[in-house]
N, C-alpha and C positions, 0 to 999 in steps of 0.2 A: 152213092156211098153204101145204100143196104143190098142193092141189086134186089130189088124186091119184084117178084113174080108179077107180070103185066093182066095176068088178070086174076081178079079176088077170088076164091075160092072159100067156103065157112067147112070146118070140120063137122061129118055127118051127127055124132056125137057131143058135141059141147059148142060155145060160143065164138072161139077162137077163129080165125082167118090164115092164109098163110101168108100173110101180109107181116106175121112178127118173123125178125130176125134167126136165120137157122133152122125153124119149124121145116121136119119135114111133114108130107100128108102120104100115105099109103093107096094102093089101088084104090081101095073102097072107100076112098076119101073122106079118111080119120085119120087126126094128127096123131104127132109121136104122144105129147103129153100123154093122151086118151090110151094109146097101144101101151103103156109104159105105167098109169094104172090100171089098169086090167093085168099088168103082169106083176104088180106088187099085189095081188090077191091069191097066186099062187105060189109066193112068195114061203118061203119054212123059216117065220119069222123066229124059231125058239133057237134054229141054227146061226140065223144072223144073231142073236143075241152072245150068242157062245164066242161068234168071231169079235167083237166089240170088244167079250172079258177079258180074252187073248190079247188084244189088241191094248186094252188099257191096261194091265198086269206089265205087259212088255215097257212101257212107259213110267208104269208107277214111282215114283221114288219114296225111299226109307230115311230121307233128313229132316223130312217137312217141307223142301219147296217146293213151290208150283211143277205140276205135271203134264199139265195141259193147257192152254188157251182157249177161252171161249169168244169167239167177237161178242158181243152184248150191249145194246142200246138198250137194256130194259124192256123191250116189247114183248110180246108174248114166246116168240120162237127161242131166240137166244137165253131167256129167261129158262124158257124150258130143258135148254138141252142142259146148263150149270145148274140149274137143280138138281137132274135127275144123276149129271156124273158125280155134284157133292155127294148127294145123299143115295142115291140110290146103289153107287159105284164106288163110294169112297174113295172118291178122286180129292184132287186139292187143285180146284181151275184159278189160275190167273182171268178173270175176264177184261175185254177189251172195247172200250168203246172209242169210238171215231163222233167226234162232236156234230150235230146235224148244222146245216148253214144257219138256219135259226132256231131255237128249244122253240117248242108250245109249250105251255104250263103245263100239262098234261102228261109230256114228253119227258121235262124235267123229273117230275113228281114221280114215276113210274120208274127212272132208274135209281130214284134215291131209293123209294118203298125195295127195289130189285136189293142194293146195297146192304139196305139193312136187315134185308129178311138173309144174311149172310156169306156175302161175298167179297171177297179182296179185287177191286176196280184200279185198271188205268184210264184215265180220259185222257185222249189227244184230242186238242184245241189247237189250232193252228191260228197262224197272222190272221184278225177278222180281214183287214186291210186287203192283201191279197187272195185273198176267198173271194172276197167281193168282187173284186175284179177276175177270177179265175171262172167264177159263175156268170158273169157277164159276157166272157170269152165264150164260155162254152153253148150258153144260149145263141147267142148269133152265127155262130162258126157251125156248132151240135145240132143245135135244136134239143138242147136239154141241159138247163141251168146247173142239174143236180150233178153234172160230173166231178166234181173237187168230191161233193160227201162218194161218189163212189170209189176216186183214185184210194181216199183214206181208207174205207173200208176194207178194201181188196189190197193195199199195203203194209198200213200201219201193225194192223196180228204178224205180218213178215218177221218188221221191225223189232216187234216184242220179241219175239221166238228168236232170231236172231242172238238178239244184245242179254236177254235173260236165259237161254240157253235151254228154251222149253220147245223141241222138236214136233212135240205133237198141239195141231189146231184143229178143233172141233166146229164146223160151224153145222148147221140146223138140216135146212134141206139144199139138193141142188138142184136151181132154178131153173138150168138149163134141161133137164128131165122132167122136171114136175113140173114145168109152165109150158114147157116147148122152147126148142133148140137143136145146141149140137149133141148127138146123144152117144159120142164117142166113151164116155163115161159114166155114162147110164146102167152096166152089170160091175160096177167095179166104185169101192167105199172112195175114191181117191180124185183128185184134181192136178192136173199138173201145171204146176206155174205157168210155163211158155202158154197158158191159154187166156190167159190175164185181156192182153190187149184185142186179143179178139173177140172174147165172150163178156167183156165188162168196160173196155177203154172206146169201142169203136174202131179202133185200132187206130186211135191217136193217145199213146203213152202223155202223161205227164211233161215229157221233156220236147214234145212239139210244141206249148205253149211260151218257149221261149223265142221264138221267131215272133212274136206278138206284143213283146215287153216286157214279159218276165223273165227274172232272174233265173240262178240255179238253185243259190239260197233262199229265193220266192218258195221254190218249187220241190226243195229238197224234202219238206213232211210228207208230199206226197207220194216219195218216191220210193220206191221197195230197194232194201236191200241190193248189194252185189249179189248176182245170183250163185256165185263162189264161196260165197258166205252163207248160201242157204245152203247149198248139197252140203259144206263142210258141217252144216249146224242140224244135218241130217231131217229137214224142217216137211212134216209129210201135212197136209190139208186133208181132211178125212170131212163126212158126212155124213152127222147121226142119222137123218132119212134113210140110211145106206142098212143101217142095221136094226131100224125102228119103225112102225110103220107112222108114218107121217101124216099127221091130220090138222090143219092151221087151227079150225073149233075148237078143237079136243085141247090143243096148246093156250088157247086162251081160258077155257073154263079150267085146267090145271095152273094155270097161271096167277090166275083170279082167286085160286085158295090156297097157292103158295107162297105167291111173291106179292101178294097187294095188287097186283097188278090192276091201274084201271079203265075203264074203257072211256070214250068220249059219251058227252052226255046224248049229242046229238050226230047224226049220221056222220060219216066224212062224204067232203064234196066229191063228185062224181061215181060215188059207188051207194052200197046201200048197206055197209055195213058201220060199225062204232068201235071196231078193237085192231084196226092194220094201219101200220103207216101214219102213228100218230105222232111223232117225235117232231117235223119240221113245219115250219109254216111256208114253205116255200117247197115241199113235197107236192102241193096240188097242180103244178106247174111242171112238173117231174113229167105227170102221168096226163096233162095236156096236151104237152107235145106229142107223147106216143098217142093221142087220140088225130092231133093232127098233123103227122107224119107215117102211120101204120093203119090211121082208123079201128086203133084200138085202144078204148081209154079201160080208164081201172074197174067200171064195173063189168067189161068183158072181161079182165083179168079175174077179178074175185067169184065172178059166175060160172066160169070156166074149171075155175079149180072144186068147187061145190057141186058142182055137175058129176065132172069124176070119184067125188067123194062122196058121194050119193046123199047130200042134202037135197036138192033141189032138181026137178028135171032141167030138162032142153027150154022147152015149152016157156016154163018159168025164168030159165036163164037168159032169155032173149027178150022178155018181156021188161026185164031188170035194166038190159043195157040199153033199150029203146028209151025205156024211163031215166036212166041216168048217165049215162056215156058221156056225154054230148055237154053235160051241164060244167060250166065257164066255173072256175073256183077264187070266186070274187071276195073270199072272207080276209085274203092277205095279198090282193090285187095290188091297192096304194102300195103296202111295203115291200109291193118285190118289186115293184117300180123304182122307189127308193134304194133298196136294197141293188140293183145290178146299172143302178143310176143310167136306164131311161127314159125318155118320156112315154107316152100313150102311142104316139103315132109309129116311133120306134118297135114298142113291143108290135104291134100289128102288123106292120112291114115284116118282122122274122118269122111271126106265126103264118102267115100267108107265104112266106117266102120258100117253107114246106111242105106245101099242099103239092100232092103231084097228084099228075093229068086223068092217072089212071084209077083214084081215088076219090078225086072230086071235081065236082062240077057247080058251078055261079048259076042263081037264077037273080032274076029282080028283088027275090026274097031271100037272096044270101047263098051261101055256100051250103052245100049237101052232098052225103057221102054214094055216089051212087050205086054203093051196092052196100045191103045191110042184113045180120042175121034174123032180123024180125019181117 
């Protein structure tokens, strides 16, 4: 499905493998992420600031309604970017949230404090019914339960923009740049739809899942717009990373004296931080399977991006994912057993059923990744 490079390779620079989706690695074997920042340092960020004002001037409206769209769970990124276009830009954001498969308390509490430190919210809640079963599909079929929360995300701001007639959607950073990917979009503020099913569906749209038992009206929140109705609604996805320089830290300690925002009291499973990814309980599982399907779990992702941002070295960043990678995210085990209704023996059967050859290897003592940055 990923056509993923038959042998592992780790970028010279940072944690990452080219084992993720898209990642290219350069002769001197450094990924794009890594090539991509190092070029946001020579970046004339006063000038991207200029294109931004341009950018949101051209959009502004004089009646009072919404001018823009911000996707926004409350977390720290989305948080940040509707701050800074209310107050900083005197914008007027519609924000957008797509409901996670399950809140944490946490999750909750973090887009209410978001709410009330001044913002006009939509939340899309879809069928739990059909979720439930649409993250059951996607785990056995995917190997990644969390695709329904990503159809909503990557559609539902469509929607809005669409049907409320607000062209311009702001989201944070682009992850296909800043994490590694396709970096076709990489000098350019802008996303284009048609990259939807490749860079976020797997390239199984929403409307495959009807071969499987579901409906159309199952499946219709998830679905974006006619794409007729976006060019005519003239509907452009932009990215404030594009015009700001982007730093996930720096978003949460701004966050934190904005927006209320608050962190977990204690680490999140498989990585080693308390402020990302805190909204689902069924997120730990998101970032399992890409630990066993890429052999890259999330604290290669969060070490990799702190590398580049010059938190932490190499050195350190390898030591992180040695230390947490690997670690089983057992705190909502029973309920996402519950939750995609199956048994034990079931979940293991799918989690094994993605381990490829080139990746891992059985001993008496279990499965082990045979190639690792540490």
């Amino acid at each position: 499905m990923y056509n993923l490079p038959q042998e592992v390779k780790f970028c010279k620079k940072c944690t990452m493998s080219n084992q993720r989706p898209r990642i290219v690695f350069d002769e001197k074997g450094v990924c794009s992420a890594c090539n991509y920042a190092e070029h946001k340092k020579m970046i004339d960020w006063d000038t991207r600031e200029k294109e931004l004002v341009e950018l949101l001037d051209r959009h502004r409206k004089n009646d009072g309604s919404y001018d823009v769209i911000v996707p926004c769970s409350g977390g720290k990124d989305g948080s940040f970017v509707a701050h800074q276009l209310k107050y900083k830009y005197n914008m007027n954001p519609l924000t957008v949230t797509w409901a996670p498969l399950v809140y944490t308390e946490i999750g909750r509490k973090n887009l209410d404090n978001f709410i009330n430190s001044g913002f006009d919210n939509i939340l899309g809640s879809s069928n739990q019914k059909v979720k439930k079963k649409l993250a059951s599909l996607s785990f056995k079929h995917l190997g990644d339960p969390f695709q329904p929360f990503i159809y909503g995300v990557a559609n539902f701001p469509l929607t809005i923009s669409v049907n409320y007639n607000i062209p311009l959607i702001m989201y944070g950073e682009n992850g296909e740049v800043e994490y590694g990917g396709d970096m076709k979009n990489a000098y350019r503020p802008t996303r284009e739809i048609s990259d939807h099913d490749k860079h976020y569906f797997s390239n199984m749209p929403p409307e495959i899942w009807e071969e499987y038992g579901l409906t159309k009206k199952d499946l219709y929140p998830y679905l974006s717009p006619d794409y007729e109705k976006i060019v005519n609604n003239k509907t452009e996805i932009h990215f404030f990373g594009y015009y700001k320089m982007w730093d996930p830290q720096e978003n949460y300690y701004y966050c934190f004296k904005n927006t209320d925002f608050s962190s977990n009291p204690e680490r999140t499973e498989g990585t080693y931080s308390k402020y990302a990814s805190l909204d689902d309980k069924m997120d730990g599982f998101h970032f399992y399977l890409s630990y066993i399907k890429f052999g890259i779990g999330r604290a290669t992702s969060d070490s990799a991006h702190e590398i580049r941002d010059g938190k932490i070295t190499r050195d350190e960043g390898a030591a992180l994912v040695k230390k947490f990678d690997s670690e089983f995210p057992e705190r909502y085990y029973r309920e996402f057993l519950e939750y995609c209704d199956i048994s034990e023996q079931e979940f293991w059967d799918v989690i094994d059923s993605w381990r490829s050859d080139h990746i891992w290897e059985k001993s008496n003592s279990g499965w082990h990744l045979k190639n690792t940055v540490y």
